[in-house]
C-alpha positions, 0 to 999 in steps of 0.5 A, spaced: 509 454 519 506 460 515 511 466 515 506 472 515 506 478 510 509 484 512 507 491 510 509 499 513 503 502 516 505 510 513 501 517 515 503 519 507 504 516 501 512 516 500 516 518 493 519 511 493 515 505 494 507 505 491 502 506 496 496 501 497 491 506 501 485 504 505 478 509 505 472 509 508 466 514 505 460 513 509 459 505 508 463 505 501 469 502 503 474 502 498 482 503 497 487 506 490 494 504 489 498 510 487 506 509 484 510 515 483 515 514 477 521 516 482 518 509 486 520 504 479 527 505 477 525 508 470 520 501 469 514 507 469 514 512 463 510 517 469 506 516 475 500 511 476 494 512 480 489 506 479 482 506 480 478 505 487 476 498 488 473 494 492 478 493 499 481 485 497 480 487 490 485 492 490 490 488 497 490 483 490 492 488 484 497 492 489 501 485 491 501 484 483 503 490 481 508 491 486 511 483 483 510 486 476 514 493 477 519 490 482 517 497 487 516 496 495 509 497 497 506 501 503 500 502 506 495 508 507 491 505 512 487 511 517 480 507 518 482 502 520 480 498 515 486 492 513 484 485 514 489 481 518 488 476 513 493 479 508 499 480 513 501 485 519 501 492 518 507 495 522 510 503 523 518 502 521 518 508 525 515 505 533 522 504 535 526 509 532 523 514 535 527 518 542 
């Protein structure tokens, strides 16, 4: 059996994980991993923002960096564009609200 990956879907980037957000523009498909200095526990001098990658390039470089940093990541995703293959996309906040 193959346990899935698992990933919080947000609206907005957080201060205390780094963010994988997922955009498109026109055809151009591409995604930017931005890390808040809050979110590292001291591991980063300063915040980090990456450059635009393509969208597997950068799913690739965010679950290193967040090994490498030791920093949860979340995922911008407002297109649509996640691939099933990387794991399940979740809102921690669908069965919170009343």
């Amino acid at each position: 059996m193959t346990m899935s990956n698992s990933f919080e879907q947000v609206d907005e980037p957080p201060s205390d994980a780094m963010t994988l957000a997922l955009r498109r523009d026109g055809d151009t498909q591409s995604a930017q991993i931005t890390c808040p200095a809050s979110a590292a526990g001291g591991r980063l001098p300063k915040g980090f923002r990456g450059a635009e990658l393509p969208l597997k390039d950068a799913f690739r470089a965010a679950i290193k960096f967040a090994n490498d940093f030791k920093v949860p990541m979340v995922v911008h995703d407002p297109d649509g564009l996640w691939q099933a293959e990387w794991g399940t996309l979740y809102r921690e906040d669908d069965d919170m609200e009343a």
